[in-house]
PyMOL commands that place a pseudoatom at each C-alpha (Angstrom):
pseudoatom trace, name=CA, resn=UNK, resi=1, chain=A, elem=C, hetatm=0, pos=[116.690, 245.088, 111.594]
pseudoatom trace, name=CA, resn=UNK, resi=2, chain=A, elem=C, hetatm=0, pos=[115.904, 243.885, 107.895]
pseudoatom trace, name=CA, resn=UNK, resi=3, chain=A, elem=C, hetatm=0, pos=[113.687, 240.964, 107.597]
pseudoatom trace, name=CA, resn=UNK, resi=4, chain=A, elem=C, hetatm=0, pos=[115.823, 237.390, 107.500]
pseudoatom trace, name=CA, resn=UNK, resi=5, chain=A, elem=C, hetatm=0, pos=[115.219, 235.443, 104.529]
pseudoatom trace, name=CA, resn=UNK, resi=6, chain=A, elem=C, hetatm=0, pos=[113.338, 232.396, 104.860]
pseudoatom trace, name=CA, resn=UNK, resi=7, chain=A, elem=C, hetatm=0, pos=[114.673, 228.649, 104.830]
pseudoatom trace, name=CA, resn=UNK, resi=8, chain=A, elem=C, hetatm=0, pos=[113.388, 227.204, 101.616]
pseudoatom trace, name=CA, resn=UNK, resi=9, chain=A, elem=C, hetatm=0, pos=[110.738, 224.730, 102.333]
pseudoatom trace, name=CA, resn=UNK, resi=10, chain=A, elem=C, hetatm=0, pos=[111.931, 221.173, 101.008]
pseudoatom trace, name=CA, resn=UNK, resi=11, chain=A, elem=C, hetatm=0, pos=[108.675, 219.270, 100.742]
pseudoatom trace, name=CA, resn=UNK, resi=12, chain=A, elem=C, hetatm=0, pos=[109.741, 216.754, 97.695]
pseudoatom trace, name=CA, resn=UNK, resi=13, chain=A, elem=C, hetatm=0, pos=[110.852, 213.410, 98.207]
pseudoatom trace, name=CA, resn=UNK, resi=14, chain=A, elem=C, hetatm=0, pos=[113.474, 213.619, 95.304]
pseudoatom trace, name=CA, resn=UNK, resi=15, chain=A, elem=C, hetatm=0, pos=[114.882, 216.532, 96.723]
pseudoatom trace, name=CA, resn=UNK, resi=16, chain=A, elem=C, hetatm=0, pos=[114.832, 215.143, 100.362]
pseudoatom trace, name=CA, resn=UNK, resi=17, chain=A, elem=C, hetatm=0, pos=[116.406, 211.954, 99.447]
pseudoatom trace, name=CA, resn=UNK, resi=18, chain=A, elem=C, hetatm=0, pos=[119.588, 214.046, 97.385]
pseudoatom trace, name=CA, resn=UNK, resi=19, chain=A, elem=C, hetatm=0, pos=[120.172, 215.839, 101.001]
pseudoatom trace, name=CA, resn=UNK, resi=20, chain=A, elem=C, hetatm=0, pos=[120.233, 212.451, 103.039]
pseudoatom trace, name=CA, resn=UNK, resi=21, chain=A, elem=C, hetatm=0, pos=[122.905, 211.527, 101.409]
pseudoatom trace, name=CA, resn=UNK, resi=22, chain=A, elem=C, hetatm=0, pos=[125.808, 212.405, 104.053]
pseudoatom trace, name=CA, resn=UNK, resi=23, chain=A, elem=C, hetatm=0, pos=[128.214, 213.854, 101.564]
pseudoatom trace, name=CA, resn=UNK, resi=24, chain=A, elem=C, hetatm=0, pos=[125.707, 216.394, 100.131]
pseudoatom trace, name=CA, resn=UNK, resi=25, chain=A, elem=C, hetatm=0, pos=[124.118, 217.033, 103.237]
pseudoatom trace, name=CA, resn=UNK, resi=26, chain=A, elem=C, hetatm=0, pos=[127.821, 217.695, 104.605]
pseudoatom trace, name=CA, resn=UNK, resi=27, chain=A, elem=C, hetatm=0, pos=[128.502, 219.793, 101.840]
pseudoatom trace, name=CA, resn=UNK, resi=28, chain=A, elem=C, hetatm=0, pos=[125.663, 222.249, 101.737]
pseudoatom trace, name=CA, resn=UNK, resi=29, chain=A, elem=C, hetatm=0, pos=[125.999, 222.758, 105.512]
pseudoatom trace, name=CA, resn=UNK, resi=30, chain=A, elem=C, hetatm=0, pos=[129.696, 223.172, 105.303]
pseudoatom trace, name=CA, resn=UNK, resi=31, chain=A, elem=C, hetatm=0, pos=[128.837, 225.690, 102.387]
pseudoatom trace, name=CA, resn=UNK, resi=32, chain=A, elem=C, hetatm=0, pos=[126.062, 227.467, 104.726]
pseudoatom trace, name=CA, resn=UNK, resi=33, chain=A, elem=C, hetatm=0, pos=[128.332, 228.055, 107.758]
pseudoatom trace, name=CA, resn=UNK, resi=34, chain=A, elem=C, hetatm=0, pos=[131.466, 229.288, 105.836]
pseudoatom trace, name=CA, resn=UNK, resi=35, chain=A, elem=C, hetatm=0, pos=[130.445, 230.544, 102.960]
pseudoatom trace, name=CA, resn=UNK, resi=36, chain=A, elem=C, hetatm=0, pos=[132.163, 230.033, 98.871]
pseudoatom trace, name=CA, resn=UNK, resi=37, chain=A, elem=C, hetatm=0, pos=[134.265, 227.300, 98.977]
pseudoatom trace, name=CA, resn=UNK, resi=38, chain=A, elem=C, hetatm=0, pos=[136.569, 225.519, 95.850]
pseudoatom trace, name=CA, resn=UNK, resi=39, chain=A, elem=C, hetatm=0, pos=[135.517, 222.143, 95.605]
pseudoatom trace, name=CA, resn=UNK, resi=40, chain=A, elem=C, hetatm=0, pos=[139.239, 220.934, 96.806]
pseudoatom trace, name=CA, resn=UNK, resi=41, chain=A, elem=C, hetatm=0, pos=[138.407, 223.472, 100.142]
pseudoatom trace, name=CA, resn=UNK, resi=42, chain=A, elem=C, hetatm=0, pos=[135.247, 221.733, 100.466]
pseudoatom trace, name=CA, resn=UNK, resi=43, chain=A, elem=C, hetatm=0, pos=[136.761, 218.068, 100.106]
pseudoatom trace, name=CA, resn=UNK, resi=44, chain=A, elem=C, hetatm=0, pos=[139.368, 218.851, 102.869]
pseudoatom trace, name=CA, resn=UNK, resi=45, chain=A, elem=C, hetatm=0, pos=[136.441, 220.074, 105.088]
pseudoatom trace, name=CA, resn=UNK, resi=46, chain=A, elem=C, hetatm=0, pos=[134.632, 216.998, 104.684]
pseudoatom trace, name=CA, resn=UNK, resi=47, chain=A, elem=C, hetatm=0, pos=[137.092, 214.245, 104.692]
pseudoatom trace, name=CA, resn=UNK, resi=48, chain=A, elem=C, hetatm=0, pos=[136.638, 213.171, 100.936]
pseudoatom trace, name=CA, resn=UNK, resi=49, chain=A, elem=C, hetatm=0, pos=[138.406, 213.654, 97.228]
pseudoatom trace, name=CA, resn=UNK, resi=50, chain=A, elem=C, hetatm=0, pos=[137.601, 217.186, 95.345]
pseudoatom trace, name=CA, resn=UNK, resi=51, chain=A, elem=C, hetatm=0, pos=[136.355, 215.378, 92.039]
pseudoatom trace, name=CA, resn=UNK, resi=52, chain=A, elem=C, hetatm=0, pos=[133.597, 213.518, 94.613]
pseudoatom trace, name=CA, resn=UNK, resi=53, chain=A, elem=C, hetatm=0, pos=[132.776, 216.880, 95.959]
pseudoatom trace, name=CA, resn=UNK, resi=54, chain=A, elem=C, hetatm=0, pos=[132.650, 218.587, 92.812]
pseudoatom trace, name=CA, resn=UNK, resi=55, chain=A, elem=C, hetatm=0, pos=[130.564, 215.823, 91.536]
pseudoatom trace, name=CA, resn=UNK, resi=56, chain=A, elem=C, hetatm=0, pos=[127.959, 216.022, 94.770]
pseudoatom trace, name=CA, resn=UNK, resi=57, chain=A, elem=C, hetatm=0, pos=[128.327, 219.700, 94.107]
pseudoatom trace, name=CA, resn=UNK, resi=58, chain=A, elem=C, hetatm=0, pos=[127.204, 219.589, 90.687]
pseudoatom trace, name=CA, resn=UNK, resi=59, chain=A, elem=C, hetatm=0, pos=[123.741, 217.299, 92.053]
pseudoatom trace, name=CA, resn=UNK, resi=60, chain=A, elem=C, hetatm=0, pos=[123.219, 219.975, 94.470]
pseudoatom trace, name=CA, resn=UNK, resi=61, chain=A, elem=C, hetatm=0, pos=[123.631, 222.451, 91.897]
pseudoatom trace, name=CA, resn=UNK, resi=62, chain=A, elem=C, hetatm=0, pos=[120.516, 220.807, 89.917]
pseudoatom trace, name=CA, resn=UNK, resi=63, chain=A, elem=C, hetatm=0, pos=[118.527, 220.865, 92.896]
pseudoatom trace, name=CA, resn=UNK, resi=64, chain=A, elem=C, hetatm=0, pos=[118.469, 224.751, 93.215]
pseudoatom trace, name=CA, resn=UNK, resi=65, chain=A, elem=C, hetatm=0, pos=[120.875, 224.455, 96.647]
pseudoatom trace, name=CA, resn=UNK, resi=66, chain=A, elem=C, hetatm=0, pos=[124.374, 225.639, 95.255]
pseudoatom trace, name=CA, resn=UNK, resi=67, chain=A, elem=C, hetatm=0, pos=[125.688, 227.175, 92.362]
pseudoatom trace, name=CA, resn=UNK, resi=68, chain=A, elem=C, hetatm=0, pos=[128.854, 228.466, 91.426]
pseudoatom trace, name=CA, resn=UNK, resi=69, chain=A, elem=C, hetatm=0, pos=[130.269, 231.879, 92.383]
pseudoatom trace, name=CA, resn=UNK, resi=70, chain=A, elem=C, hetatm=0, pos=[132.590, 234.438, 90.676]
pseudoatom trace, name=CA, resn=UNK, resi=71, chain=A, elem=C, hetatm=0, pos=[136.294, 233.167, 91.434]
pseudoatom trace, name=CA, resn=UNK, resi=72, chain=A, elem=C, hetatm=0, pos=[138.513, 235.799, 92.862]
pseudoatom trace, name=CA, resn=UNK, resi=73, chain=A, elem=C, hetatm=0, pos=[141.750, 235.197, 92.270]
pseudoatom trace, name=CA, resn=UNK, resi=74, chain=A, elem=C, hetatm=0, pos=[141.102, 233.665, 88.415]
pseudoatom trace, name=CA, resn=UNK, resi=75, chain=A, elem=C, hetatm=0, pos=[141.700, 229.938, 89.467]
pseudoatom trace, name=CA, resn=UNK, resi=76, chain=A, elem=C, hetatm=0, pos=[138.742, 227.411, 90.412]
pseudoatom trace, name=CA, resn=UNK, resi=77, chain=A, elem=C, hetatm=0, pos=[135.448, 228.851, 90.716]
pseudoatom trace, name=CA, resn=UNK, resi=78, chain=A, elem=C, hetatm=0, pos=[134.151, 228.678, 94.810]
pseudoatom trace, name=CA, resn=UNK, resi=79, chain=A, elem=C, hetatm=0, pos=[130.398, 227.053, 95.051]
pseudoatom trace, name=CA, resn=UNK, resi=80, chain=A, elem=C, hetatm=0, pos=[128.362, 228.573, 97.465]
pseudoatom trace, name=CA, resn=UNK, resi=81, chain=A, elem=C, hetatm=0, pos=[124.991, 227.679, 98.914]
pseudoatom trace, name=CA, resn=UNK, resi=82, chain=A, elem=C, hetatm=0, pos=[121.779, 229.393, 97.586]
pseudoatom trace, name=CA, resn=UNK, resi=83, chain=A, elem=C, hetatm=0, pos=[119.924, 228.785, 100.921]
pseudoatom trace, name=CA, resn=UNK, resi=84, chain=A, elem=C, hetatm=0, pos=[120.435, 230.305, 104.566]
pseudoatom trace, name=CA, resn=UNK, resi=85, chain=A, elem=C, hetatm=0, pos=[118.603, 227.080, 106.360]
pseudoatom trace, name=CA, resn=UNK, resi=86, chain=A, elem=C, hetatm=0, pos=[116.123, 224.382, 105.317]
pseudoatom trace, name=CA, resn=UNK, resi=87, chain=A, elem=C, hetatm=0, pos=[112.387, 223.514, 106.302]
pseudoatom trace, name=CA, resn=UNK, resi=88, chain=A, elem=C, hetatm=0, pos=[111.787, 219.833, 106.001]
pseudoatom trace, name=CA, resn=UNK, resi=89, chain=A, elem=C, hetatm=0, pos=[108.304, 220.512, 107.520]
pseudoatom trace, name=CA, resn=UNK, resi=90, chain=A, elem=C, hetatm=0, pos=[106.388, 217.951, 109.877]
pseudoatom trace, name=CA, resn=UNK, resi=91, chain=A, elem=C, hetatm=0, pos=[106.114, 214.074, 108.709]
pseudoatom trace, name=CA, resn=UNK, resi=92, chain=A, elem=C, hetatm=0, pos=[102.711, 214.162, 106.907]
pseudoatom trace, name=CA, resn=UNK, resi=93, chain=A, elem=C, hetatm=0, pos=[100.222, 211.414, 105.607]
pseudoatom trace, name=CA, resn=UNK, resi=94, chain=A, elem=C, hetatm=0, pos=[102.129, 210.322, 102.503]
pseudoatom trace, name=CA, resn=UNK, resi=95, chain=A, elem=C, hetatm=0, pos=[104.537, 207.477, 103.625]
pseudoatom trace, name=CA, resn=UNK, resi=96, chain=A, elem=C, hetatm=0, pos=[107.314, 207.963, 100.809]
pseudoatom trace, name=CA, resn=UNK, resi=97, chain=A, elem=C, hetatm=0, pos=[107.683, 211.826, 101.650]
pseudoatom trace, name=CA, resn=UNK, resi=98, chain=A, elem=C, hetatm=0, pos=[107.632, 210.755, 105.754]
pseudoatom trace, name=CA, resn=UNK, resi=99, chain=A, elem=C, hetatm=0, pos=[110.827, 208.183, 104.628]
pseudoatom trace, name=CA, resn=UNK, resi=100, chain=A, elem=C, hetatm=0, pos=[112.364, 210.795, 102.952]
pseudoatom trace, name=CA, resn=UNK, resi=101, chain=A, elem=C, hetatm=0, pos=[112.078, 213.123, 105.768]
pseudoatom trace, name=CA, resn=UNK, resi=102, chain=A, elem=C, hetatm=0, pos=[113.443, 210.623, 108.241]
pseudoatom trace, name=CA, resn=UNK, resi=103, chain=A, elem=C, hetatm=0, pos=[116.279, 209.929, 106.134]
pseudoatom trace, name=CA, resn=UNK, resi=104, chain=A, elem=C, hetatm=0, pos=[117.069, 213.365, 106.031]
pseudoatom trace, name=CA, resn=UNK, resi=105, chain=A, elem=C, hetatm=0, pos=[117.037, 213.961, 109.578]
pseudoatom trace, name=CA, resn=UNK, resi=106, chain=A, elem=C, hetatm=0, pos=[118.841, 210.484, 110.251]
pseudoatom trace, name=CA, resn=UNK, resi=107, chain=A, elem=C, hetatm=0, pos=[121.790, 212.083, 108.304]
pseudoatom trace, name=CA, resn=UNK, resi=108, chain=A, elem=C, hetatm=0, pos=[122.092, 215.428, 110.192]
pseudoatom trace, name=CA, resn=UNK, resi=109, chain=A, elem=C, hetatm=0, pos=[121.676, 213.969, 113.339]
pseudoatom trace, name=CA, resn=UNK, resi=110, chain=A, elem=C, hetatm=0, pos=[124.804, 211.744, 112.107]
pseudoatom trace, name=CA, resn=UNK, resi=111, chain=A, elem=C, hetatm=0, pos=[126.158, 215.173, 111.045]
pseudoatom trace, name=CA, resn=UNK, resi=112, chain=A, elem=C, hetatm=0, pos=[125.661, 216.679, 114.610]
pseudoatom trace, name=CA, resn=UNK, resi=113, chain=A, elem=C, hetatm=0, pos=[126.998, 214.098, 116.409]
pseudoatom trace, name=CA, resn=UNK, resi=114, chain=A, elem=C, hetatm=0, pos=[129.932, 214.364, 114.401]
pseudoatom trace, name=CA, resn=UNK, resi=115, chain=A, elem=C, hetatm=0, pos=[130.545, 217.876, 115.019]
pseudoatom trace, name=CA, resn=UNK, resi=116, chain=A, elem=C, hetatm=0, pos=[130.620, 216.971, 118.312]
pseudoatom trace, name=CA, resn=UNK, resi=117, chain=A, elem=C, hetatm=0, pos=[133.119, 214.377, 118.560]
pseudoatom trace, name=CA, resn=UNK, resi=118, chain=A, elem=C, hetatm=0, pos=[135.464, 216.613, 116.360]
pseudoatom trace, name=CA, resn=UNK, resi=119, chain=A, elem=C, hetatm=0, pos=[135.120, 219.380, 119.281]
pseudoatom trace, name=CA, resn=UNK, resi=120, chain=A, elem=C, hetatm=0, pos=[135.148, 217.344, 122.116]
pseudoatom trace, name=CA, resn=UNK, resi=121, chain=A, elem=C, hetatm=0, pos=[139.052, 215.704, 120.294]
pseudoatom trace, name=CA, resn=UNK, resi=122, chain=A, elem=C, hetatm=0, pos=[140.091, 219.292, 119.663]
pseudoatom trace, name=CA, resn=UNK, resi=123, chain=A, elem=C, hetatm=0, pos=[139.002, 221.079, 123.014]
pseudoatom trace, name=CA, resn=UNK, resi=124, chain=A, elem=C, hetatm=0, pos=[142.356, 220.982, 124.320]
pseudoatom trace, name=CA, resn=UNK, resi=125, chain=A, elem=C, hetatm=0, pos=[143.954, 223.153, 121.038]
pseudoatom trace, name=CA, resn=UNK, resi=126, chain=A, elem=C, hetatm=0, pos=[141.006, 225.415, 121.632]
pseudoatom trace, name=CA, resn=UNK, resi=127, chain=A, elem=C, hetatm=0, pos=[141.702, 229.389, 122.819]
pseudoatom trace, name=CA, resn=UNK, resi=128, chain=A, elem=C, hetatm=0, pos=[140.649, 229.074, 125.867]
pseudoatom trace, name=CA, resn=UNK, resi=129, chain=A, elem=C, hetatm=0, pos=[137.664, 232.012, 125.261]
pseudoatom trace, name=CA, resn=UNK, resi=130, chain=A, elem=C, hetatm=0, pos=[136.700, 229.372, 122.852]
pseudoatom trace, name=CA, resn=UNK, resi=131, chain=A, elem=C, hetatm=0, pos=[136.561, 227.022, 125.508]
pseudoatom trace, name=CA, resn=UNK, resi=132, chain=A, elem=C, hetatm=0, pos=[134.553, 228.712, 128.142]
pseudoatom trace, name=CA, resn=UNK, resi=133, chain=A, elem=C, hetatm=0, pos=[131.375, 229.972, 125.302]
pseudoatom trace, name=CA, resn=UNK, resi=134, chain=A, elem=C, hetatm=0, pos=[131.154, 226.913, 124.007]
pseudoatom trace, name=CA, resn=UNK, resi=135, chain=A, elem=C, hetatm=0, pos=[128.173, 224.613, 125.546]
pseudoatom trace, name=CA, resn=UNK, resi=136, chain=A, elem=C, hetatm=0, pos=[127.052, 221.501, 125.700]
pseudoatom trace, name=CA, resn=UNK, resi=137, chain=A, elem=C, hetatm=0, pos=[123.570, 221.786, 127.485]
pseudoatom trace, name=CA, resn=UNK, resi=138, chain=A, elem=C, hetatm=0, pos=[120.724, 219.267, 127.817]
pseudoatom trace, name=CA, resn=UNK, resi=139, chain=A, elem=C, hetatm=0, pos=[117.423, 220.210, 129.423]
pseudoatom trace, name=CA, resn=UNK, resi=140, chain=A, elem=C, hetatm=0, pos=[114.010, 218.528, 130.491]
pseudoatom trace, name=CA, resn=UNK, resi=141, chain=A, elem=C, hetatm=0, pos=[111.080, 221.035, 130.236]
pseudoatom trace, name=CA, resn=UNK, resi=142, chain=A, elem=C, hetatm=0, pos=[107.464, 220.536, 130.604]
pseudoatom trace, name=CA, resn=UNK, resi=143, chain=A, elem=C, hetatm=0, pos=[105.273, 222.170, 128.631]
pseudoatom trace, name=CA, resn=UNK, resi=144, chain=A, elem=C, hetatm=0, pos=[102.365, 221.812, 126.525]
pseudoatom trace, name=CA, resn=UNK, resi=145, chain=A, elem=C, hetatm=0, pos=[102.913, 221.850, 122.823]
pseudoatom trace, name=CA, resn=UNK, resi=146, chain=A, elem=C, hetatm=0, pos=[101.559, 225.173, 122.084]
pseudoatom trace, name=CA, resn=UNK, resi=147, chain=A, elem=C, hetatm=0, pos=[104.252, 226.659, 124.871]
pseudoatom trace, name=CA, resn=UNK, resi=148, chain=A, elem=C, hetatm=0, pos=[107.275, 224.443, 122.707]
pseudoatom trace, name=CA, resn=UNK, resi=149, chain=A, elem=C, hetatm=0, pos=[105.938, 225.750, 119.798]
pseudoatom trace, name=CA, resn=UNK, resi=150, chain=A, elem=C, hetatm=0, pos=[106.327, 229.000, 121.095]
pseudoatom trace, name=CA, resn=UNK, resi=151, chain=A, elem=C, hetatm=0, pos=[109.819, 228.509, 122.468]
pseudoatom trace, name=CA, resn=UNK, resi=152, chain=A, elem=C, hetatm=0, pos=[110.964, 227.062, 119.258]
pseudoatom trace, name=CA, resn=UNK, resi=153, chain=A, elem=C, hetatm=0, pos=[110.175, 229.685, 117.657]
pseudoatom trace, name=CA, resn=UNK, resi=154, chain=A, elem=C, hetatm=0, pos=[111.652, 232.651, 120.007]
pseudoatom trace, name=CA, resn=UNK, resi=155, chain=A, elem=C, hetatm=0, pos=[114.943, 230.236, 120.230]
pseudoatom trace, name=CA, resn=UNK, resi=156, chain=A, elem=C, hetatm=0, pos=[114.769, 230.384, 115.931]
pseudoatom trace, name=CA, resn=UNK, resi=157, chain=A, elem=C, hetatm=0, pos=[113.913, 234.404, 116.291]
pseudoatom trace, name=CA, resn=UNK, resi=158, chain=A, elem=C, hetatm=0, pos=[117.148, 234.968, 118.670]
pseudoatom trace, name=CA, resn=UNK, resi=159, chain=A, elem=C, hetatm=0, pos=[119.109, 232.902, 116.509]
pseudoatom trace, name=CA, resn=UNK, resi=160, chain=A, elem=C, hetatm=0, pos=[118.716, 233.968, 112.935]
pseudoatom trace, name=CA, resn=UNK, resi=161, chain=A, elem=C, hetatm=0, pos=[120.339, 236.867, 113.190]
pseudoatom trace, name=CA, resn=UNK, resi=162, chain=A, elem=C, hetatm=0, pos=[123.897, 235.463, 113.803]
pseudoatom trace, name=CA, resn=UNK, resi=163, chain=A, elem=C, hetatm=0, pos=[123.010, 232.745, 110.748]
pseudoatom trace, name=CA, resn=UNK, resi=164, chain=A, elem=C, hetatm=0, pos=[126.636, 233.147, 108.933]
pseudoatom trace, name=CA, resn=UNK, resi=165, chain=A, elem=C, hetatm=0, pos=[124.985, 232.920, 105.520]
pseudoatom trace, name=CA, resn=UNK, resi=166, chain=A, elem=C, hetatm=0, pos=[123.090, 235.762, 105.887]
pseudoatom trace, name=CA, resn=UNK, resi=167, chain=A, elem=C, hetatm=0, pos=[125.772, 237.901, 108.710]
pseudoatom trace, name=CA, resn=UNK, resi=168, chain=A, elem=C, hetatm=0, pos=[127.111, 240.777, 107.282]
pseudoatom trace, name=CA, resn=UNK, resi=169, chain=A, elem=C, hetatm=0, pos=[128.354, 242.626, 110.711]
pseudoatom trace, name=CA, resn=UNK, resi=170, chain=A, elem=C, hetatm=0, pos=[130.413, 239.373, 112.212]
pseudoatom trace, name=CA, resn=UNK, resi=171, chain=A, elem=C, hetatm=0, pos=[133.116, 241.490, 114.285]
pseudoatom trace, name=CA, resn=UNK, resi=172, chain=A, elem=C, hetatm=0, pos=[136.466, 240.355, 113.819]
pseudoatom trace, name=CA, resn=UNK, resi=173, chain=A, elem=C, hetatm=0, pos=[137.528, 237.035, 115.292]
pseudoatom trace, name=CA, resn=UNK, resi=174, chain=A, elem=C, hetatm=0, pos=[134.040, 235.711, 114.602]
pseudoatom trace, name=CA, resn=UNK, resi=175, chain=A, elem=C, hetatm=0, pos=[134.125, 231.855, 113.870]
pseudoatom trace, name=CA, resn=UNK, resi=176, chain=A, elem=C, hetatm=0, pos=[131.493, 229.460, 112.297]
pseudoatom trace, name=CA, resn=UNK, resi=177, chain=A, elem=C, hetatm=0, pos=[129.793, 227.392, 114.905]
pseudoatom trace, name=CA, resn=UNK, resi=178, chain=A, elem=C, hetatm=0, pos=[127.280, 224.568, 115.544]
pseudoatom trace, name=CA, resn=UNK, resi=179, chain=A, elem=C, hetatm=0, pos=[124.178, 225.011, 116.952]
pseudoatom trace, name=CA, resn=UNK, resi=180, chain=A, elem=C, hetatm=0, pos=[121.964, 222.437, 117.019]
pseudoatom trace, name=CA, resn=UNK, resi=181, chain=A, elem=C, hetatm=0, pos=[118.225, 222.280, 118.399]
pseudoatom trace, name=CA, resn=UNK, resi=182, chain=A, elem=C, hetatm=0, pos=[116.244, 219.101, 119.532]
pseudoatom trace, name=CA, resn=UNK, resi=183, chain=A, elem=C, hetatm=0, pos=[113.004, 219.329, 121.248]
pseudoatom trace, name=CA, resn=UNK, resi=184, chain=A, elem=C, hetatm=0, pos=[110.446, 216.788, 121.246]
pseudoatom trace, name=CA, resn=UNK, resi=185, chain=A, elem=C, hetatm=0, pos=[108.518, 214.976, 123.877]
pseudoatom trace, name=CA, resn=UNK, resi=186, chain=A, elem=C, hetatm=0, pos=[109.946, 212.487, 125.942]
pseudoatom trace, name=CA, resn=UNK, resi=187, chain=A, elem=C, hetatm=0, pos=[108.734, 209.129, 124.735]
pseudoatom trace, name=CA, resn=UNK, resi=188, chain=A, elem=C, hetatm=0, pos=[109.782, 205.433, 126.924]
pseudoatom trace, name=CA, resn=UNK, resi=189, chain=A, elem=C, hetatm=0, pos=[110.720, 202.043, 125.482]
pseudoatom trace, name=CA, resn=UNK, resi=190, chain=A, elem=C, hetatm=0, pos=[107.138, 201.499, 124.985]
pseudoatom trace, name=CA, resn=UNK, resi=191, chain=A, elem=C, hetatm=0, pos=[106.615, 204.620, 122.077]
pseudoatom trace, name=CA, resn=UNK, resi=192, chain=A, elem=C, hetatm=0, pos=[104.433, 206.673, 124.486]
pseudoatom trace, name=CA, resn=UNK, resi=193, chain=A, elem=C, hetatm=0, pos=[104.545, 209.795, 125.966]
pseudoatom trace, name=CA, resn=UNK, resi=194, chain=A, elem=C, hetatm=0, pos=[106.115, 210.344, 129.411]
pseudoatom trace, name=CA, resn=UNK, resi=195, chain=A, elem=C, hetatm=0, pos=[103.972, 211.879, 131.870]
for i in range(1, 195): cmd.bond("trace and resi %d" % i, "trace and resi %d" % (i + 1))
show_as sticks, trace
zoom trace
């Protein structure tokens, strides 16, 4: 198999704050998992008005995330994303980049949970194949961080391949879907670790 492109590395605050905002951040993903979109598809996907999207679209565009695409049918030119995933990279030293950062990943975990409500009201209009892959699964490991590190990164490996962005054998019937991936050590009220 052909080398995966990488996610582009978003290490500036600027940058980081344009993708906390939920719109955007909604937007790119949308644009990520489905591919070109019109900015009136995108609007409908994302609960808001196409001259908003367009106009999020356009701030995206200037941050090197979307641009547009060649229309197909001669109408409104689709946008589509320029990146297959994002890097935010680990909170560091400087505390206006770690804000950023936070922000960021306040906004997609608003964006997950979300996603989640919106399948758990649908399940019932689901096809039932749809039903029985999907998964909602929690688990407690212990490990040290160089074995989560590890497992992190096989998870990411196994994944990547079926990123829709970057899919080009999806067999018919294939669907965008949601995967999300949380692992972190278990911390109590207190801001420690759990042992």
């Amino acid at each position: 198999m052909a080398e995966l492109p990488p996610r582009k590395r978003v290490d500036d605050a600027e940058l980081l704050r344009a993708l906390a905002h939920p719109l955007r951040s909604a937007l790119l993903h949308h644009l990520m998992a489905v591919g070109p979109r019109t900015a009136s598809e995108c609007a409908e996907a994302v609960g808001s008005t196409a001259s908003n999207c367009s106009w999020h679209l356009r701030r995206l565009a200037q941050h090197g995330l979307v641009e547009r695409a060649e229309a197909t049918d001669g109408r409104e030119r689709p946008w589509r994303a320029l990146q297959v995933g994002l890097d935010f990279g680990e909170p560091g030293e400087d505390p206006v980049l770690s804000r950023a950062q936070l922000a960021v990943v306040g906004t997609q975990l608003a964006q997950e949970q979300e996603l989640t409500r919106r399948y758990l009201d649908g399940l019932d209009g689901l096809d039932p194949d749809w039903r029985v892959a999907g998964g909602l699964n929690s688990y407690s490991l212990r490990v040290t961080p160089a074995e989560l590190e590890r497992l992190v990164h096989a998870i990411d490996a196994l994944v990547r391949p079926y990123v829709g962005a970057i899919r080009e054998d999806a067999p018919a019937g294939a669907l965008p879907v949601h995967l999300g991936l949380r692992a972190f050590p278990r911390l109590g009220p207190d801001g420690e670790p759990v042992s």
